[in-house]
N, C-alpha and C positions, 0 to 999 in steps of 0.2 A: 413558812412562805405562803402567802397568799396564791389562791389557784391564778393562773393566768385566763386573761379570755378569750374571747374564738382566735384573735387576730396578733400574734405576737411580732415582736421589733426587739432588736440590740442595738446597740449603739456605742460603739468603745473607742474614748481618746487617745492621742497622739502619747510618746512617753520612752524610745527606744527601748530598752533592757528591760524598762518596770510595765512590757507587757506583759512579765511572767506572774504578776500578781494577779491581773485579770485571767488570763490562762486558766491558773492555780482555782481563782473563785466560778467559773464559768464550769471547771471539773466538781466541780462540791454540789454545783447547782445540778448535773448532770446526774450524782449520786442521791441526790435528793429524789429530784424525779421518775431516776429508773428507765431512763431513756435518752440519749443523744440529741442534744440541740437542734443538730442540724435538720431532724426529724419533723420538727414542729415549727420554726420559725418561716416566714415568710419573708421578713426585710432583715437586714443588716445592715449596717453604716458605720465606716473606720476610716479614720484620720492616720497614715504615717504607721506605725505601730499595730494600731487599731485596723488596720485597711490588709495588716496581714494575717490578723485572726479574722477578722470579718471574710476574706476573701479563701479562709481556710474552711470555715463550717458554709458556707455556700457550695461550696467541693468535696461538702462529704466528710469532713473529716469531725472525728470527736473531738471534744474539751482536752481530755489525756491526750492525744498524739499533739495536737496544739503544744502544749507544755512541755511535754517531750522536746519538745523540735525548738523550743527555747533554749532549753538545759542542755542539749547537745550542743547545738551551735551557737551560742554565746560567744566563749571564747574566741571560737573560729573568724564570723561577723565582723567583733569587732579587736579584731590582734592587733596589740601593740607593736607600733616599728618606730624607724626613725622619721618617718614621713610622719606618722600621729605624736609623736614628742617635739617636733620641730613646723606641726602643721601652719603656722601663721605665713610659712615659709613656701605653703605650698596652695595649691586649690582645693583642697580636700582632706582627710585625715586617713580615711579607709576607701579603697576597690570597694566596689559593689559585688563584685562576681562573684564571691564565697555566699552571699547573699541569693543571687540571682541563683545558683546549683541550686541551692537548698531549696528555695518557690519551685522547680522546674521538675525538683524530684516530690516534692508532696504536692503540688497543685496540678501538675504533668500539663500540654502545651496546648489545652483547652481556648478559646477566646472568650471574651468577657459576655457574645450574645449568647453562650452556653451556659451559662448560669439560669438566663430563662427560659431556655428551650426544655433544659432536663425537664422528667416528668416530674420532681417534685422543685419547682419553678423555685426560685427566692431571687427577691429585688434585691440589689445591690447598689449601693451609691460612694463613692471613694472619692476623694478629695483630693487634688493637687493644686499646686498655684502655679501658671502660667508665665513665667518672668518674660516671655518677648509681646504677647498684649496683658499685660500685669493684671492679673484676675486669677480669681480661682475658679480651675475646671471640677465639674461632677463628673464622673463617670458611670453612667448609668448601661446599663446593659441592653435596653430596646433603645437606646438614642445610635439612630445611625451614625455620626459621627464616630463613635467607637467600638462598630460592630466588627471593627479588623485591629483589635487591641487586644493582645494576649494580655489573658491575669496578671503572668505574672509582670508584662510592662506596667501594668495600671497602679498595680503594686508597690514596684520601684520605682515609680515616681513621684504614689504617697509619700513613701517612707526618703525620700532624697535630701533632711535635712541638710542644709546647707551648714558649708565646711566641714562637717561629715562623711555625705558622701558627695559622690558628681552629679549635677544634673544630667537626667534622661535627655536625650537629643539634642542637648543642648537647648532649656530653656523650660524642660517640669520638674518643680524642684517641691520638697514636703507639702503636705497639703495643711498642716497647720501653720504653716506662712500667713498670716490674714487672722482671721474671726472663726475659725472652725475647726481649731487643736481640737473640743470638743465636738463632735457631730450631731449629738441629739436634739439639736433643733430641725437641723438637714432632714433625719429620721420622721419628727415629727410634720414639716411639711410635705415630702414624700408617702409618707400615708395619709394622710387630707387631701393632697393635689394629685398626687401620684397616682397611687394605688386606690384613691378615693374608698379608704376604709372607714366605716362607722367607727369616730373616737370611741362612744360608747359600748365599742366590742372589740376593742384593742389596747393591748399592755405593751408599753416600751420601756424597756430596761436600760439603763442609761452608765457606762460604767466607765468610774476616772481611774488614772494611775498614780495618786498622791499628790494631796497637797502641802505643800512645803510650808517647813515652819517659819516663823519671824525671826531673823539673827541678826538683823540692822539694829544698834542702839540708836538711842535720841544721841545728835550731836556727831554721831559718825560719817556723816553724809558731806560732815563740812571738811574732812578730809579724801576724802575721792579722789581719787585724778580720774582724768576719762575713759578710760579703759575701767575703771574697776565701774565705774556707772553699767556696763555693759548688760554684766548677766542679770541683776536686778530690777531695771529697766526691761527686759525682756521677757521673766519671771512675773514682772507686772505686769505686762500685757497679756500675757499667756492665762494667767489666774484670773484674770475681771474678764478678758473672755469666755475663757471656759466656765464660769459662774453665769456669766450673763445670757449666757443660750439654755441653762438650765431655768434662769427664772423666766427668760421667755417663753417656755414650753409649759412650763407652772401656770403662768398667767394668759396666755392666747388660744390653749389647745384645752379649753373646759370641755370636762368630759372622759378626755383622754387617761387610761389608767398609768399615769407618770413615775417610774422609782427612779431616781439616780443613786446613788453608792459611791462613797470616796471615803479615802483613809485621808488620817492627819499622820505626815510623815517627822518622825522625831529628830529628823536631820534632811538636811539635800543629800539628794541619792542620783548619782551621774548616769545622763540615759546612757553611756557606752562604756559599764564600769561592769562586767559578767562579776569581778569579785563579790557583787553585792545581792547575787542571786538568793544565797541562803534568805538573808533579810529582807528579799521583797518573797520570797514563799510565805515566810511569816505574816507577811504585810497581805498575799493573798489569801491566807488562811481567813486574816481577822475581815476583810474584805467581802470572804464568802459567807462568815458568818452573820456580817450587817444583814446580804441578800435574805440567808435565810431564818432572819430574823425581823423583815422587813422595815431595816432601819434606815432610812432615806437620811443623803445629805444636807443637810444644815439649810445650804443654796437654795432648795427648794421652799422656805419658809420664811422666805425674805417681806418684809411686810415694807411699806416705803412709810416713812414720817408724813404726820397729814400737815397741811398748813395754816396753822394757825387762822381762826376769823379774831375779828374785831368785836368787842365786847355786846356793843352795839347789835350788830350784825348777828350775833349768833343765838342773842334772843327776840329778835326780830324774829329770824329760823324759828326757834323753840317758841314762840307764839302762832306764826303760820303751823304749824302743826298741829298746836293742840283748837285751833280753831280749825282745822281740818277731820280732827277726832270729832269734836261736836257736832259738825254739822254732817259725818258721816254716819253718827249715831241715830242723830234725830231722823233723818232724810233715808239711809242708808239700810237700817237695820234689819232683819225681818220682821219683829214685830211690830215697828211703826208701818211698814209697806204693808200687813195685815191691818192695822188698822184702817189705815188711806184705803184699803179696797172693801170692807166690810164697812165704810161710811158712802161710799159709792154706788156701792150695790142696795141699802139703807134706800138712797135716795132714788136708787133707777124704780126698787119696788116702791114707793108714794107715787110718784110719777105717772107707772102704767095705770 
């Protein structure tokens, strides 16, 4: 793993249950270095899932208790009843409050301007969307607006996937509702506008929780009814999103030292399925090992198709140029400019 520089950033996606993969990689990273993230980092930024490990190492806590506090309350979170077997039936599928104990006992009842006041400060920024002025809110920690927001509300109303859990107050529901499952664009403009850090002295870490494989054949699509359009339609918005703030960050923030990290998932993996734990540890093993092997996702290497010129045209181009080479030779060179001044000089001494 490549050293970080003066100025580090996380950044971790939306994903319910498959935060334990992140977890899992964020402890390996932790093993690596020989020291606690929360130590070293200045920003974090978490989407839903993400906004509850992000909102856990700004409070102190390591990678291991992190993952811990997955593995324990999984099941708990997200328990089966007849209200989640019959949820279409209802407004929701899970209570929040097995959720809400658990924030109240590791994050304790702290406010969200306490993040920057402690002496070892970290920016924070968490995502929710708004459904009564439909926007997605930041929650940032010096914005007065939310200096009477406990963690852990800011928290559950990240993490308030709809028909999962209930909306916060009536009307903050997940924060990857919209364009920002992924947060590391958020990251990366909060450390240029924000935090006004030199890109060129800061590493952002960038971490997803599986991308899903292709299981649509050709020809399948023409039997659909609309309900089954549902999850795949939303899968596709979710994935070109979260892709496309990664190549934004690629391409806007020159300078900045960028990794993202994503697995390719060999199956759909339910965010509210704990049976599937063993298989996302696996999944963050292999996760930890891209980090510490500095193997960036794919996303970040996106190159756009160029557009074709016209035959014409492009050696039009390719003759502007090489008459641009000529006459920067002749004109340009050093030793023509040695010349042109040792003819000058020539003539200044005849002259006197």
């Amino acid at each position: 793993m490549k050293p970080f520089r003066k100025n580090l950033a996380i950044a971790i996606d939306g994903g319910g249950i498959k935060g334990v993969m992140c977890t899992k990689a964020l402890s390996m990273m932790e093993d690596s270095l020989g020291y606690p993230l929360h130590t070293r980092v200045g920003l974090v930024s978490g989407t839903s899932t993400g906004s509850i490990i992000a909102a856990a190492l700004a409070s102190g806590l390591d990678a291991k208790t992190i993952n811990q506090l997955y593995l324990d309350l999984g099941n708990e979170i997200f328990h089966k009843s007849i209200r989640t077997l019959l949820w279409p039936l209802f407004t929701y599928r899970y209570p929040n409050q097995p959720l809400e104990k658990a924030l109240a006992k590791y994050l304790g009842g702290q406010m969200i301007t306490d993040l920057w006041k402690a002496n070892h400060s970290i920016d924070i920024v968490i995502t929710t969307y708004d459904m009564v002025e439909n926007r997605t809110r930041f929650i940032k920690p010096y914005k007065d607006k939310y200096e009477n927001w406990p963690v852990v509300k800011a928290v559950l109303a990240s993490a308030a996937a709809p028909t999962y859990f209930p909306a916060i107050e009536g009307r903050y529901v997940d924060g990857g509702v919209g364009s920002y499952g992924n947060p590391c664009y958020l990251a990366a403009y909060e450390i240029k506008f924000g935090l006004k850090w030199e890109l060129e002295e800061t590493t952002l870490i960038s971490l997803g929780t599986g991308r899903d494989p292709n299981t649509i054949k050709p020809g399948e699509v023409n039997h659909f009814t609309p309900l089954r359009y549902l999850d795949p339609i939303l899968g596709a918005f979710q994935i070109s999103a979260a892709d496309q703030q990664v190549d934004l960050v690629a391409k806007l923030f020159e300078g900045l030292d960028f990794r993202r990290f994503q697995v390719d998932l060999e199956r759909v993996l339910a965010m509210d399925d704990p049976a599937n734990i063993p298989e996302l540890i696996r999944y963050g093993e292999q996760l930890g090992q891209m980090i510490l092997n500095d193997d960036c996702d794919r996303a970040m290497n996106f190159i756009p198709d160029m557009i074709p010129q016209p035959a014409g045209i492009a050696r039009q181009v390719l003759a502007t140029k090489s008459t641009s080479r000529r006459q920067k030779s002749k004109s340009g060179s050093p030793r023509a400019s040695r010349s042109r001044t040792s003819a000058k000089s020539a003539r200044a001494r005849r002259t006197r």
